[in-house]
C-alpha positions, 0 to 999 in steps of 0.5 A: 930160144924154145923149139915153137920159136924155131922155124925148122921145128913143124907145127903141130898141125902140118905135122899131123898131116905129113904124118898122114901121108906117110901113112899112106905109103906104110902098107905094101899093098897101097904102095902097090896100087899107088905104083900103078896110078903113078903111071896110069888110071885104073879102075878097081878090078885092074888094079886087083889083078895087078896088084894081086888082091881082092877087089874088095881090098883095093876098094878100101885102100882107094878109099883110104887113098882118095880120103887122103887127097891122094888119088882122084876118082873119075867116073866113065860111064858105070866105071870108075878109074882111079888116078893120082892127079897131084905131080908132088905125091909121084915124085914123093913116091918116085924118090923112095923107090930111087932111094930103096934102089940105089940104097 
């Protein structure tokens, strides 16, 4: 049997983009910011403060993050709030905390 005949082995397609989203979660910063959406909506200057940051900074993550599907942008009036919308990419990101805590 060749491994493209094993159901176990990922296509390379779906590969890719489990890649990318992984991706996401290799910069502290994102990882961060993608903390405080998994509780709450915040627009980018929140976000600088808590994460520690610059605006600019956050705005490119969040540009990066809304590119991967990850987080959602809503519009309030001249503001903009940043949310993650998909209950998978909290609990993805949920169970890697609990496993860096509980080792």
């Amino acid at each position: 049997m060749s491994t493209t005949e094993d159901p176990y082995i990922l296509d390379e397609h779906t590969a890719t983009f489990v890649a990318e989203l992984f991706r996401a979660f290799s910069d502290t910063s994102r990882v961060r910011i993608l903390s405080a959406l998994s509780a709450h909506e915040y627009n980018v200057g929140t976000l600088a403060e808590l994460v520690g940051i610059s605006e600019s900074a956050v705005s490119h993550h969040l540009r990066n993050l809304r590119q991967m599907e990850l987080v959602v942008a809503k519009r309030d009036g001249k503001e903009v709030y940043y949310h993650i919308e998909d209950d998978h990419i909290i609990a993805l990101f949920e169970q890697g905390v609990k496993h860096v805590q509980n080792g």
